[in-house]
N, C-alpha and C positions, 0 to 999 in steps of 0.2 A: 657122914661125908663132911670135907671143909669145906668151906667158901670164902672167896673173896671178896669185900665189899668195898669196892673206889667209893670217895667221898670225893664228890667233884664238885669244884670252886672256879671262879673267875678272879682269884683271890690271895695270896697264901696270909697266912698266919690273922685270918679276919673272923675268927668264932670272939662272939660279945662274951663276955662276963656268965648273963643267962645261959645262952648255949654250952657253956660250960658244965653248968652246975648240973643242967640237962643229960648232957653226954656223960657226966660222971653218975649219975641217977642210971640211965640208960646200961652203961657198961656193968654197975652193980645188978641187976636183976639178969644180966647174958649169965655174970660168976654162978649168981644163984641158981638159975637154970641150966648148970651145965655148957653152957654153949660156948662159951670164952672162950679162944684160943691165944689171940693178942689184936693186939690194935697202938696207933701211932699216927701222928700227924707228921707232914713231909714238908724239907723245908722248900724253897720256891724253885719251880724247875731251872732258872737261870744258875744254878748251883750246882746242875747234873754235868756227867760228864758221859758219851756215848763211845762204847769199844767196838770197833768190827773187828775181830779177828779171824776172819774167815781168807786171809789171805797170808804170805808167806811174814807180812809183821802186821801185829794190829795196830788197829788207827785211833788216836784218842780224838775225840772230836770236844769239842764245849757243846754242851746239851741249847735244850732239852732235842728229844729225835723227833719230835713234830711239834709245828707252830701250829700253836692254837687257844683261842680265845680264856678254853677253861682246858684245866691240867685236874691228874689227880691229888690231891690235897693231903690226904691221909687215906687211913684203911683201916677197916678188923679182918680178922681171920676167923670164922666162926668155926663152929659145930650145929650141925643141922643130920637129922634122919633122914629127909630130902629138900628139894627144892622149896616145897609148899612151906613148910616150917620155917625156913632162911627166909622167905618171900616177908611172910607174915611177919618176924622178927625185924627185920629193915625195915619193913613200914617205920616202925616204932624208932627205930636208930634214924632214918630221916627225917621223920619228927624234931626230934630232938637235937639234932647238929642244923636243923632248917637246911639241908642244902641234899642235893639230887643224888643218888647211890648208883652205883653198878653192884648188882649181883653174880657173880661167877664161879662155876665147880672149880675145885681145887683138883687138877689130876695127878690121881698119883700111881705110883712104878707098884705094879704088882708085888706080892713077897715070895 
């Protein structure tokens, strides 16, 4: 199964030097374990742009689509057998970037 992992910040672009060196340490042992899918830092939400098109034209809006103190920052996209495994491996990925995760199943379309 994938997962989603939000790297949430009050922040953007504020990983030190260290955390760096960390999160590139950290991302090598996901390759080596199989788990890797991708991952990527995001630039600051004031940069987004929101589409409704749920109506007869879509509406471009200037982002982000909710004010809020901390935004997502980056993200991996893992491989996990389940939840416990993903759980276990984020410890370690928050460790390492110092900053609070969201874990979430990646759903996907049946074949």
């Amino acid at each position: 199964m994938q997962y989603l992992v939000s790297v949430i910040d009050d922040k953007t672009n504020s990983g030190t030097a260290e955390e760096m060196v960390a999160i590139d340490e950290f991302n090598d042992r996901l390759r080596a374990g199989g788990h890797w899918v991708f991952a990527a830092g995001l630039a600051d939400p004031s940069t987004s742009t929101v589409i409704d098109g749920r109506g007869e034209v879509p509406v471009f809006t200037d982002g982000p689509f909710i004010e809020s103190k901390e935004h997502m920052a980056g993200f991996w996209i893992i491989e996990a057998p389940d939840l416990d495994v993903a759980l276990a491996l984020m410890a370690d990925g928050s460790k390492a970037c110092n900053r609070r995760l969201e874990v979430r199943p990646i759903l996907m379309p049946e074949a």
